[in-house]
ZATOR-502646 format. One record per residue: x, y, z of N, C-alpha, C in turn. Coordinates in nm, 2 decimals, padded with zeros to 4 digits. Layout:
! residues N
@n.px:X&n.py:Y&n.pz:Z&ca.px:X&ca.py:Y&ca.pz:Z&c.px:X&c.py:Y&c.pz:Z
...
END
This chain:
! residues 154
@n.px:-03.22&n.py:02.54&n.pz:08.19&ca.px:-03.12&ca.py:02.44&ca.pz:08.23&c.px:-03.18&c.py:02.31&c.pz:08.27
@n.px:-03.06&n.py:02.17&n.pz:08.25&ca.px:-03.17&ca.py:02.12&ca.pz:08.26&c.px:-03.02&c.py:02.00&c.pz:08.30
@n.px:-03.12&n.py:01.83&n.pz:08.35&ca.px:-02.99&ca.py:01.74&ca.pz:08.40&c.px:-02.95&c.py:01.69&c.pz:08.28
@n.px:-02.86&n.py:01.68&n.pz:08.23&ca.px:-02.80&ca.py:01.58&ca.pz:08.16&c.px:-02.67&c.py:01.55&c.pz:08.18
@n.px:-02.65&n.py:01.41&n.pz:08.24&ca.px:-02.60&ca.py:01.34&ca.pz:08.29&c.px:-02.44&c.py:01.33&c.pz:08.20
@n.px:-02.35&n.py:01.41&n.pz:08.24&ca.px:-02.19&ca.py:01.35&ca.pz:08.28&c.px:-02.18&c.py:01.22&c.pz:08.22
@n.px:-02.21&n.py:01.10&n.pz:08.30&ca.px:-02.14&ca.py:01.01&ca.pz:08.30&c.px:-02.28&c.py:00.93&c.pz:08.20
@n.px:-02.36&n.py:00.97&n.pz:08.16&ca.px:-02.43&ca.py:00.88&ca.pz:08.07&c.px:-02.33&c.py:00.89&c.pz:07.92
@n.px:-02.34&n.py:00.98&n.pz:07.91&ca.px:-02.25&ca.py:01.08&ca.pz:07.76&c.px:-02.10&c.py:01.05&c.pz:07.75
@n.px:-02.06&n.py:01.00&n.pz:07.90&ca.px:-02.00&ca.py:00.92&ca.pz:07.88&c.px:-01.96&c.py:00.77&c.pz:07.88
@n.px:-02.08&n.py:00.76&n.pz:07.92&ca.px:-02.08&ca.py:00.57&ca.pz:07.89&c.px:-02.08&c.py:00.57&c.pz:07.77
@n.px:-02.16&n.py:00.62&n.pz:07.67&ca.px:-02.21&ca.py:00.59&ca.pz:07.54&c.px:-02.07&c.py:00.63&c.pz:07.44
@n.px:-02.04&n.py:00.74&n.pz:07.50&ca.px:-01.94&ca.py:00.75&ca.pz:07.39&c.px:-01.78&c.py:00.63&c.pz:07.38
@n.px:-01.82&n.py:00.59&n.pz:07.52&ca.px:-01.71&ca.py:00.47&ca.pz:07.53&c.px:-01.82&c.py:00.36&c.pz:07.47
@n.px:-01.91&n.py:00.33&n.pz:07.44&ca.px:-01.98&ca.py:00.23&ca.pz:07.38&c.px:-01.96&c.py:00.26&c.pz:07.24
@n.px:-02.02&n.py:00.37&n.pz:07.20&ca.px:-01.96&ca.py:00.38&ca.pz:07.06&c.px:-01.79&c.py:00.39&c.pz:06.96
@n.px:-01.74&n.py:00.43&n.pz:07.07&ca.px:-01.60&ca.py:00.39&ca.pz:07.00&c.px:-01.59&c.py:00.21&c.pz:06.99
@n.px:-01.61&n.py:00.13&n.pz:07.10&ca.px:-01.60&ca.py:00.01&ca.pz:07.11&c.px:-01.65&c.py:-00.07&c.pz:07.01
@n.px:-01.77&n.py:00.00&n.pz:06.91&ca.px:-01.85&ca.py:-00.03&ca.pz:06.79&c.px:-01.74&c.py:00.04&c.pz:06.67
@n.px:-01.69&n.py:00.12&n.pz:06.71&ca.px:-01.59&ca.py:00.17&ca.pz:06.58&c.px:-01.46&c.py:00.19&c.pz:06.57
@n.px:-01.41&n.py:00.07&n.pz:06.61&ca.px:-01.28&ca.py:00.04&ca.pz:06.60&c.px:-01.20&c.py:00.14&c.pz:06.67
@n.px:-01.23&n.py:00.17&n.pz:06.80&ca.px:-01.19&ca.py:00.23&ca.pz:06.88&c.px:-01.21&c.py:00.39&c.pz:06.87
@n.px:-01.25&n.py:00.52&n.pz:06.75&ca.px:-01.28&ca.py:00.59&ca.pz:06.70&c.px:-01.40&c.py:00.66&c.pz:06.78
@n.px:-01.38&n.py:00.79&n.pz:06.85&ca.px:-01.53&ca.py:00.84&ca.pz:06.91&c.px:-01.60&c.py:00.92&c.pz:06.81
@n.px:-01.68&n.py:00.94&n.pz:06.82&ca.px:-01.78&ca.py:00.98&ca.pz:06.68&c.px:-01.67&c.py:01.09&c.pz:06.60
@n.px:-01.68&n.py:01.12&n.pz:06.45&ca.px:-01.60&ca.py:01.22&ca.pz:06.40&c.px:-01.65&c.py:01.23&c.pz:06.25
@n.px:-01.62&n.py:01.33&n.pz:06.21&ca.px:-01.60&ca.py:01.36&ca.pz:06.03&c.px:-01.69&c.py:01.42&c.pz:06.00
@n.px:-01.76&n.py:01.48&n.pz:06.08&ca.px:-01.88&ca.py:01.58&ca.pz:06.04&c.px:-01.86&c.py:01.70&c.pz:06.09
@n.px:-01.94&n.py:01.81&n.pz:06.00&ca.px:-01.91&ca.py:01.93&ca.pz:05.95&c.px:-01.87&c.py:02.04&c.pz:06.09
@n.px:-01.89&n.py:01.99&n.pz:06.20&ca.px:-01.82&ca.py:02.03&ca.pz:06.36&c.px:-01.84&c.py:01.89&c.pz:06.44
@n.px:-01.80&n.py:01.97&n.pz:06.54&ca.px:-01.78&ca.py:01.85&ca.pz:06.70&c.px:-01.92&c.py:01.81&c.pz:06.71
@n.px:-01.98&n.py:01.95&n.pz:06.73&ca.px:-02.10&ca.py:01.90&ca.pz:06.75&c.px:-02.21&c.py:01.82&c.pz:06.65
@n.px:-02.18&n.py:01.86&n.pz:06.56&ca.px:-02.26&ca.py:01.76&ca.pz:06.45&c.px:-02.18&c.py:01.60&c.pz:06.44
@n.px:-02.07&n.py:01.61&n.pz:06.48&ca.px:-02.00&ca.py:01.45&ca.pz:06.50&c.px:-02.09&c.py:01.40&c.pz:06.60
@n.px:-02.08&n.py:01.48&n.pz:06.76&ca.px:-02.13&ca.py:01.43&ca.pz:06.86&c.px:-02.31&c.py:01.33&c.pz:06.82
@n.px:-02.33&n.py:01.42&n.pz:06.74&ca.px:-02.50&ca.py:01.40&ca.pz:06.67&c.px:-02.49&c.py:01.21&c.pz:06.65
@n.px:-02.39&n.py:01.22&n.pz:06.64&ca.px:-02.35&ca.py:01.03&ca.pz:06.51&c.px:-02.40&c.py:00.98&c.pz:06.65
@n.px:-02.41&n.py:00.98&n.pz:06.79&ca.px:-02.47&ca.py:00.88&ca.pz:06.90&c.px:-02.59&c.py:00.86&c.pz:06.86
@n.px:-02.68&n.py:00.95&n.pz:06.83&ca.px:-02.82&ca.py:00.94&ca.pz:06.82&c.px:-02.87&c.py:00.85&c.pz:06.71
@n.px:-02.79&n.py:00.85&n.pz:06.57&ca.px:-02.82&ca.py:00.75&ca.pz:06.52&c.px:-02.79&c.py:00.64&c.pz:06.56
@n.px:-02.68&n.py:00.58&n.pz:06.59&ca.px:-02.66&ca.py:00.45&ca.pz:06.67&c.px:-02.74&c.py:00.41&c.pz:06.78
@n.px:-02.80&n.py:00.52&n.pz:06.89&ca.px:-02.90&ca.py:00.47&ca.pz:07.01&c.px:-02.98&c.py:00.62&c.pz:07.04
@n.px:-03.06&n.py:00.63&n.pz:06.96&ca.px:-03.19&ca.py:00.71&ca.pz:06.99&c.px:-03.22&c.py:00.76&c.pz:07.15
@n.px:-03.21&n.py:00.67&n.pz:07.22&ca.px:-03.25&ca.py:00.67&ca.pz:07.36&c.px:-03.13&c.py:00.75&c.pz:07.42
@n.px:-03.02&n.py:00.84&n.pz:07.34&ca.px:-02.93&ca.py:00.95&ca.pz:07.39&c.px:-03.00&c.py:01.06&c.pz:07.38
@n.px:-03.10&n.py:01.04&n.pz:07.30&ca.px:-03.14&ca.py:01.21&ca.pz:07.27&c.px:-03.16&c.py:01.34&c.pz:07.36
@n.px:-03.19&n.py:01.24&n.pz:07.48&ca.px:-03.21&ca.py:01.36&ca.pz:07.62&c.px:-03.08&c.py:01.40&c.pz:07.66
@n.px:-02.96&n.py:01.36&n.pz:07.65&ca.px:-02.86&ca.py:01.43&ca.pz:07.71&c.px:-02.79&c.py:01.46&c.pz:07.60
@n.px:-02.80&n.py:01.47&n.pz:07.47&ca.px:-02.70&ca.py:01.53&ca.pz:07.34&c.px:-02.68&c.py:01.72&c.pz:07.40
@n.px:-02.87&n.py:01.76&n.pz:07.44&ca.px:-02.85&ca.py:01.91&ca.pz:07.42&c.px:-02.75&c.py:01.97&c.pz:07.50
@n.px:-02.68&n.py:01.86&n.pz:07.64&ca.px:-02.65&ca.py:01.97&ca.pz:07.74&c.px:-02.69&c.py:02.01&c.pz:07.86
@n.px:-02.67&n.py:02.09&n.pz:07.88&ca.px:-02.78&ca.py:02.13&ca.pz:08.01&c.px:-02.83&c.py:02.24&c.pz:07.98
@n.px:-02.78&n.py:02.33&n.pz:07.89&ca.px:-02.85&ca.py:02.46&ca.pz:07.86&c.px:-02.92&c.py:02.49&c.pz:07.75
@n.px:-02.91&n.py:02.37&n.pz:07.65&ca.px:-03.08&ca.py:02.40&ca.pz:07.53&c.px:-03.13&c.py:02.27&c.pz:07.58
@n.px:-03.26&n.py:02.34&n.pz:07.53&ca.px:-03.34&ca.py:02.25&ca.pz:07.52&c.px:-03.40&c.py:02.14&c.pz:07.43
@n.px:-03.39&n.py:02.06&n.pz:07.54&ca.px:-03.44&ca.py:01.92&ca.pz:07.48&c.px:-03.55&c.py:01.93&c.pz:07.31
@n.px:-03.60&n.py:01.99&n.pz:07.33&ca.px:-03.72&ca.py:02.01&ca.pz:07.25&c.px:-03.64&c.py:02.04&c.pz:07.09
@n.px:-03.56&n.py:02.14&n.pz:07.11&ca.px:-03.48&ca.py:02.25&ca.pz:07.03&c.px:-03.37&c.py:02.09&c.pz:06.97
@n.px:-03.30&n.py:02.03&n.pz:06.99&ca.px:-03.22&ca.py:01.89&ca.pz:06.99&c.px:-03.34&c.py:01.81&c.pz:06.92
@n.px:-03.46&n.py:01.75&n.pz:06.97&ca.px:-03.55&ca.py:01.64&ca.pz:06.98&c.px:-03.57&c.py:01.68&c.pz:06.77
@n.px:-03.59&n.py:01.80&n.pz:06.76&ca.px:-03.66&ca.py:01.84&ca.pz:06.63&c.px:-03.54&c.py:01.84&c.pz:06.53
@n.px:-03.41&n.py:01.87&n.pz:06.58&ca.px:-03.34&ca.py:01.88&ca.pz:06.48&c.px:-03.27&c.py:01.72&c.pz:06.42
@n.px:-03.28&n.py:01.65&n.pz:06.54&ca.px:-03.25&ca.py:01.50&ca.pz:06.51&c.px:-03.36&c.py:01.45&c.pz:06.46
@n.px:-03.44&n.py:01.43&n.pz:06.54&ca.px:-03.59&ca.py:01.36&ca.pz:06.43&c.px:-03.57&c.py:01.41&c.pz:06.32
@n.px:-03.59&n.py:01.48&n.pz:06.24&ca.px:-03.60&ca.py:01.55&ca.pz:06.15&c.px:-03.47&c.py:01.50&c.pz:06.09
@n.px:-03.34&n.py:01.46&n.pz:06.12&ca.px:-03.25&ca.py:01.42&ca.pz:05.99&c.px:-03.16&c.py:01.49&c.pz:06.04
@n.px:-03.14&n.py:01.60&n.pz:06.09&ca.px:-03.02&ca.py:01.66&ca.pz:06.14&c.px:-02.93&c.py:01.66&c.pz:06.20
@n.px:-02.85&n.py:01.72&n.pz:06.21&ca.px:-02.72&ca.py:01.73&ca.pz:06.30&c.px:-02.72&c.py:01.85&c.pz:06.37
@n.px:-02.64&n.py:01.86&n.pz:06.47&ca.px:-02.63&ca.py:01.95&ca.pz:06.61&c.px:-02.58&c.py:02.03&c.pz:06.53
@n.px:-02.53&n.py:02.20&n.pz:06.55&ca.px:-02.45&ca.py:02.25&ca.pz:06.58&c.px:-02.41&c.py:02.33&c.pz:06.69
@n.px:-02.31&n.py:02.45&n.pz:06.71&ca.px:-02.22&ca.py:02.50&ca.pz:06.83&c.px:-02.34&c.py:02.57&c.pz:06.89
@n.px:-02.44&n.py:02.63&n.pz:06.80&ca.px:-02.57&ca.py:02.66&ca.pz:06.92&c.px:-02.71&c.py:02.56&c.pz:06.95
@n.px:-02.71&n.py:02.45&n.pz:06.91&ca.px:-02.82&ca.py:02.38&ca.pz:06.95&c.px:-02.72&c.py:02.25&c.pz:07.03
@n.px:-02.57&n.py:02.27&n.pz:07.08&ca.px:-02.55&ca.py:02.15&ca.pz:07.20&c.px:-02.50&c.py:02.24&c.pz:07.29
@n.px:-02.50&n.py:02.20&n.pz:07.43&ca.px:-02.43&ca.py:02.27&ca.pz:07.53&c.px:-02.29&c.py:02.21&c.pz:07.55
@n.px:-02.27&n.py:02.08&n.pz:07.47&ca.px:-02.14&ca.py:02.05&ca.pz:07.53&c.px:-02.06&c.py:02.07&c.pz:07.43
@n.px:-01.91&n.py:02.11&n.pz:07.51&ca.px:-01.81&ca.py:02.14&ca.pz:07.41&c.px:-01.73&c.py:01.98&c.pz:07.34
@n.px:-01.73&n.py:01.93&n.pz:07.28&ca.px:-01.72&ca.py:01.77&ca.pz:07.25&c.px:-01.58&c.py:01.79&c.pz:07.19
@n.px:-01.47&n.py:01.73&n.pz:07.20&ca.px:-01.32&ca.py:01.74&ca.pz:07.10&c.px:-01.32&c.py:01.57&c.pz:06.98
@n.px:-01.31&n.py:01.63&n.pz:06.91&ca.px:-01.33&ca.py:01.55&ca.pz:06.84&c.px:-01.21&c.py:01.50&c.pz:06.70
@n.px:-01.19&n.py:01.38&n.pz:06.66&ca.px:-01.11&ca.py:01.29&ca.pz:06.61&c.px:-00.99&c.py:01.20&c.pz:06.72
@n.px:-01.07&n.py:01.19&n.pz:06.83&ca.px:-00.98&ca.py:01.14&ca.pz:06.91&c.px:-01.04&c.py:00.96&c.pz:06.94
@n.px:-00.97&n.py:00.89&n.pz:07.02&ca.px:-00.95&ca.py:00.75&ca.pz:07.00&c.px:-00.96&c.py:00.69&c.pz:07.14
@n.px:-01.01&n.py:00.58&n.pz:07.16&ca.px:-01.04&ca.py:00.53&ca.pz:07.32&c.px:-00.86&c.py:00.52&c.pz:07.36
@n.px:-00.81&n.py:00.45&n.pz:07.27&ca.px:-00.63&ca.py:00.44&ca.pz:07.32&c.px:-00.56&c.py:00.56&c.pz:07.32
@n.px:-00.63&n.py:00.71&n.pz:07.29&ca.px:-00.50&ca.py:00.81&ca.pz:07.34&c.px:-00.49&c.py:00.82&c.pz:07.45
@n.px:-00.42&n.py:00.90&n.pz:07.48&ca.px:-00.38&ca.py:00.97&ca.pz:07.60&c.px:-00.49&c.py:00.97&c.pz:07.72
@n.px:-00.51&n.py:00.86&n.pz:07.82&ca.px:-00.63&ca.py:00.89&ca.pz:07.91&c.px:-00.63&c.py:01.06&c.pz:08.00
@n.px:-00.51&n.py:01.13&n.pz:07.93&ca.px:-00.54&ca.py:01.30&ca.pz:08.01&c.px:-00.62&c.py:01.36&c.pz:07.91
@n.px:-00.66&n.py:01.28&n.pz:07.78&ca.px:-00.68&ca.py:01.37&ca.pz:07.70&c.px:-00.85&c.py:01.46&c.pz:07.75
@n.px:-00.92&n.py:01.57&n.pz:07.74&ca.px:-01.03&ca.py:01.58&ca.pz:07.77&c.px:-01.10&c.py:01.54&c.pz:07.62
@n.px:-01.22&n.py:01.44&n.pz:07.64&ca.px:-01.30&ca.py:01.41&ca.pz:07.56&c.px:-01.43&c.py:01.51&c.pz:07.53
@n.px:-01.48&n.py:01.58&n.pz:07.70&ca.px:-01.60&ca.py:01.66&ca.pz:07.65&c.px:-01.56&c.py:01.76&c.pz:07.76
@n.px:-01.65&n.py:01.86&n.pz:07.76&ca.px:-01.75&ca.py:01.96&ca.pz:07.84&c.px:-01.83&c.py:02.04&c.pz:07.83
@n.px:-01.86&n.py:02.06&n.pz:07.97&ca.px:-01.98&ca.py:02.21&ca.pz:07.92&c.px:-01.93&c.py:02.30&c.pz:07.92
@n.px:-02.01&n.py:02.36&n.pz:07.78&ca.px:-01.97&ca.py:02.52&ca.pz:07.75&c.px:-01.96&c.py:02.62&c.pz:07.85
@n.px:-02.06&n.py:02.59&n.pz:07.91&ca.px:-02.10&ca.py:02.69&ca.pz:08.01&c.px:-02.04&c.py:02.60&c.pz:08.14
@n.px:-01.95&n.py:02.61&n.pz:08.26&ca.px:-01.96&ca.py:02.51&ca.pz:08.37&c.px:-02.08&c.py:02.50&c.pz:08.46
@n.px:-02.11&n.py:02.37&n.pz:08.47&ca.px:-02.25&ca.py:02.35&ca.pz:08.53&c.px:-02.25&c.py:02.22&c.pz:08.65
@n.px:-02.30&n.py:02.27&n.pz:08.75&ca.px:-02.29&ca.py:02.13&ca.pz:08.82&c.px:-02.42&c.py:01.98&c.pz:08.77
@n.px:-02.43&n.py:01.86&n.pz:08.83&ca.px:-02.50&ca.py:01.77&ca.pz:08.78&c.px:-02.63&c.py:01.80&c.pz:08.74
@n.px:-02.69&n.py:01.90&n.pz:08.87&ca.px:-02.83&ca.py:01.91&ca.pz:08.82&c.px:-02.85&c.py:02.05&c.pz:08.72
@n.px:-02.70&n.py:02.07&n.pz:08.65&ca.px:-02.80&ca.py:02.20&ca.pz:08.61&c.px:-02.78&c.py:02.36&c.pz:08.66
@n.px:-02.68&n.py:02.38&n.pz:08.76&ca.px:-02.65&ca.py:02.54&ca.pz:08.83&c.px:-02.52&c.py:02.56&c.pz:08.78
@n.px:-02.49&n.py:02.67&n.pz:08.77&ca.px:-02.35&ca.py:02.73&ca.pz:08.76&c.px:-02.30&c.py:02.68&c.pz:08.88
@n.px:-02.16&n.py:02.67&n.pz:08.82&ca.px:-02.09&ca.py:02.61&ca.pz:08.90&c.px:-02.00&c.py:02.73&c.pz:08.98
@n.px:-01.97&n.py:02.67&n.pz:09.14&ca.px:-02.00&ca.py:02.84&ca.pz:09.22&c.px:-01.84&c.py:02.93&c.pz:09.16
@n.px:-01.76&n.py:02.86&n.pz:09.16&ca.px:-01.61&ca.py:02.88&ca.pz:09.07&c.px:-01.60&c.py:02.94&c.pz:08.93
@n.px:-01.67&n.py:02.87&n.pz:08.89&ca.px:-01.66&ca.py:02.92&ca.pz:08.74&c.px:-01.60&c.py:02.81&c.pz:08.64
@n.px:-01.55&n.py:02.68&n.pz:08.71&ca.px:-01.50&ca.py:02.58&ca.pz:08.64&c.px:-01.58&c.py:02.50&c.pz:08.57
@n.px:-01.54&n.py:02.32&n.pz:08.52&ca.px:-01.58&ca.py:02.29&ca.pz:08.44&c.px:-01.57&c.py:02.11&c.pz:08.49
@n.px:-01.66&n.py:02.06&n.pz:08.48&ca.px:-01.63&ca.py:01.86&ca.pz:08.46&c.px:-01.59&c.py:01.86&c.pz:08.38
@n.px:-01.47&n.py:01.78&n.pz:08.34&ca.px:-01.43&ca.py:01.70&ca.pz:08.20&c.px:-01.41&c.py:01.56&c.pz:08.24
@n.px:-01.47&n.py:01.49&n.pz:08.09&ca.px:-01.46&ca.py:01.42&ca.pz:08.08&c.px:-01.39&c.py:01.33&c.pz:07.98
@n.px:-01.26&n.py:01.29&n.pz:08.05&ca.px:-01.14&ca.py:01.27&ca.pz:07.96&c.px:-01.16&c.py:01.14&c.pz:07.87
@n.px:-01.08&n.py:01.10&n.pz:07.80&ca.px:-01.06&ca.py:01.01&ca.pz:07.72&c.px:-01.03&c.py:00.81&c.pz:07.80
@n.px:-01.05&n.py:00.83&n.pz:07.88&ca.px:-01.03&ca.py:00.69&ca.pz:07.96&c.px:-01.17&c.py:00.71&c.pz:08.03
@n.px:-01.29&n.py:00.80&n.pz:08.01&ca.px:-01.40&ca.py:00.77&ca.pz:08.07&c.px:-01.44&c.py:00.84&c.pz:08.21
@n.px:-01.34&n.py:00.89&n.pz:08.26&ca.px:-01.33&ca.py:00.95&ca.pz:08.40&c.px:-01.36&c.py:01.05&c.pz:08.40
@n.px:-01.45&n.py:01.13&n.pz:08.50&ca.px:-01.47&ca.py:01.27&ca.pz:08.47&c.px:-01.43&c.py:01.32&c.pz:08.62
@n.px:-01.35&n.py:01.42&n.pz:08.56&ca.px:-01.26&ca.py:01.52&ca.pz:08.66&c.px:-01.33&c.py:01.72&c.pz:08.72
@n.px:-01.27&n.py:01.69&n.pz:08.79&ca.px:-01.34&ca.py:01.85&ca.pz:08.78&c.px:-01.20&c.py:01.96&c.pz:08.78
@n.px:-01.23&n.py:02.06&n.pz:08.70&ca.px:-01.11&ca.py:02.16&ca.pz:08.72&c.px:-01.17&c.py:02.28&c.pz:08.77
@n.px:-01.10&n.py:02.35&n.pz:08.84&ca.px:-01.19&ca.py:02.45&ca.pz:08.89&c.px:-01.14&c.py:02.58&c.pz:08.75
@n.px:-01.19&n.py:02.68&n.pz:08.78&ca.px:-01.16&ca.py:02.81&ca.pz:08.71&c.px:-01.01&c.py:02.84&c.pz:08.70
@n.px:-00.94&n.py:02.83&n.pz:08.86&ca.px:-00.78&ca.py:02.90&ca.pz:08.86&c.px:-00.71&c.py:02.80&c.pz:08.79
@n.px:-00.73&n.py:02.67&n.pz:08.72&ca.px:-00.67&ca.py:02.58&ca.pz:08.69&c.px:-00.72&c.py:02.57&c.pz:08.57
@n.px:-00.78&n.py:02.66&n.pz:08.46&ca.px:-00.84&ca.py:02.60&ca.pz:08.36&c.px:-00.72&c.py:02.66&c.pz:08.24
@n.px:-00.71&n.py:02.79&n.pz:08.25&ca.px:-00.59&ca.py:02.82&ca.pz:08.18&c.px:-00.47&c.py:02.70&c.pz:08.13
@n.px:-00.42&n.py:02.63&n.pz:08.25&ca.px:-00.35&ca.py:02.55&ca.pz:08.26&c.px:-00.38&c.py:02.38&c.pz:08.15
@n.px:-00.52&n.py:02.38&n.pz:08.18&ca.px:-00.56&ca.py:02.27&ca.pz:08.16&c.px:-00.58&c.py:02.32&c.pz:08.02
@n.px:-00.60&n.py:02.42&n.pz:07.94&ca.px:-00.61&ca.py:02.43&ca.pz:07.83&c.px:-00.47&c.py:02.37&c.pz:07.72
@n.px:-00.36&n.py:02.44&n.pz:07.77&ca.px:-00.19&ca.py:02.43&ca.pz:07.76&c.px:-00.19&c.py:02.26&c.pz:07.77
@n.px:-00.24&n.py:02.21&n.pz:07.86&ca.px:-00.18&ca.py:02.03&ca.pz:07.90&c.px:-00.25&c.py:02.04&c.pz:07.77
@n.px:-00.40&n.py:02.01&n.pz:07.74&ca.px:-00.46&ca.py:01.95&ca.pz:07.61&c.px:-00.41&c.py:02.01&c.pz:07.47
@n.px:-00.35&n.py:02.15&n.pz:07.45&ca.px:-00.29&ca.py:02.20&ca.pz:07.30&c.px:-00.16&c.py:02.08&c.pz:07.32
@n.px:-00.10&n.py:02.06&n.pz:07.44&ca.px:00.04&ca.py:01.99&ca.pz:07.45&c.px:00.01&c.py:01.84&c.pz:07.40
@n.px:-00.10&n.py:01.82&n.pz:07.46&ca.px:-00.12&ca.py:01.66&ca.pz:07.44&c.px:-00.18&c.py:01.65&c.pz:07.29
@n.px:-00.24&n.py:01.71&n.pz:07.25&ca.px:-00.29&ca.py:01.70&ca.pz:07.10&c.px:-00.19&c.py:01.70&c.pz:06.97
@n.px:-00.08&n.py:01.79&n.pz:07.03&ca.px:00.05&ca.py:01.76&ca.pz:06.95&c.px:00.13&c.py:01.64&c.pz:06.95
@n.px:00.10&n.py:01.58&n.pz:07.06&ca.px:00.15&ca.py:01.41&ca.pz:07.07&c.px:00.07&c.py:01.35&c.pz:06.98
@n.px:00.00&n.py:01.33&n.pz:06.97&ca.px:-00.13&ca.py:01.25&ca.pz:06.88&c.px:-00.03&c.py:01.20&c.pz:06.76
@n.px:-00.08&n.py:01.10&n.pz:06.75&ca.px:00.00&ca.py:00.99&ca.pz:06.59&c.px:-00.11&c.py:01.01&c.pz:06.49
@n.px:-00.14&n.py:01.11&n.pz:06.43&ca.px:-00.26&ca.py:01.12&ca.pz:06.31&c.px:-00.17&c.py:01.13&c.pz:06.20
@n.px:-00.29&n.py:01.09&n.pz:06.04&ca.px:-00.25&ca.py:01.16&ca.pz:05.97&c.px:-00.31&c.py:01.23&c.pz:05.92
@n.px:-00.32&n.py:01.35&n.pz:05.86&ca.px:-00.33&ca.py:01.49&ca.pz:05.86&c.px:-00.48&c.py:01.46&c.pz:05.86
@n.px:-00.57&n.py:01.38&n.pz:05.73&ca.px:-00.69&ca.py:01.37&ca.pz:05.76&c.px:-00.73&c.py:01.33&c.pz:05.88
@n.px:-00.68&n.py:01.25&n.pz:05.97&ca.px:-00.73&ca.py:01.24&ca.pz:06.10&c.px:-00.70&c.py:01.35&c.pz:06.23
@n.px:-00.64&n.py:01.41&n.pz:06.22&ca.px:-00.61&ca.py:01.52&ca.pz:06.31&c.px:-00.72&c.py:01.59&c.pz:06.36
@n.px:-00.74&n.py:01.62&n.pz:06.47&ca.px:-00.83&ca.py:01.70&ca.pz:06.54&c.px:-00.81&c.py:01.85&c.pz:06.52
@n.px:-00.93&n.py:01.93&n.pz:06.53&ca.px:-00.89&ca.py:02.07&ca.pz:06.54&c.px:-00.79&c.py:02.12&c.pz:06.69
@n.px:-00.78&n.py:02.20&n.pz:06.72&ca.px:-00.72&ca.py:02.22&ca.pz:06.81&c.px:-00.80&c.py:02.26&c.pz:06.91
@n.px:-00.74&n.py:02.25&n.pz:07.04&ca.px:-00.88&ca.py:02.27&ca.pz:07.15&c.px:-00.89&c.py:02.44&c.pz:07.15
@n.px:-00.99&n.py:02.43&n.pz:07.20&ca.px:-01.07&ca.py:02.62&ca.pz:07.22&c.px:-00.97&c.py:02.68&c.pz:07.34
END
């Protein structure tokens, strides 16, 4: 386990929508290989792509090398085809696993998310159920068309 910083991952991804017409990274073959599109734009993300629970090293080789993440070389759960102007409830990321800043399970069992207006919230465990239902709800609001539509949340 390891730190990777919340609120870096999300500065950048509010920096890279601001570079693409409002658009957070998307169109590759999962979230997590979307999520990958930071590292080409700023290299200097590469320490916080893996997460907190792979390792740096395991990320470092597959991006140098040309590649893209997938659902087991990132820790974060990333939602993807979404837009800096949706919904600021929307959740933009989290960890797969809930983890606090530096790296421990979190003592609950919950999760930081970090929504679509940049803000990162904490939900605990008895509330995640819930928070799953608000995001299926809110994803059905979305104005896409069909190619733009997001998968549905986990």
């Amino acid at each position: 386990m390891t730190h990777c910083c919340d609120k870096i991952l999300a500065s950048e991804l509010q920096r890279y929508a601001e570079r693409h017409e409002g658009w957070f990274p998307k169109g590759e073959s999962s979230p997590e290989a979307s999520l990958s599109l930071l590292y080409r734009d700023d290299p200097n993300i590469l320490s916080t792509l893996p997460g907190k629970t792979v390792p740096e090293a395991t990320v470092r080789a597959i991006l140098e090398g040309g590649g893209l993440l997938g659902p087991t070389t990132c820790g974060w759960h990333y939602v993807e085809g979404l837009r800096s102007d949706d919904d600021a409830r929307l959740g933009l990321f989290w960890d797969k696993v809930g983890m606090n800043h530096n790296g421990g399970l979190l003592p609950d069992g919950g999760h930081y998310v970090c929504r679509v207006s940049g803000g990162i919230d904490y939900v605990p465990s008895k509330d995640w159920t819930a928070f799953l239902i608000e995001q299926t709800e809110l994803h059905k609001q979305l104005k896409r068309t069909p190619a733009d539509k997001s998968e549905e949340v986990e």
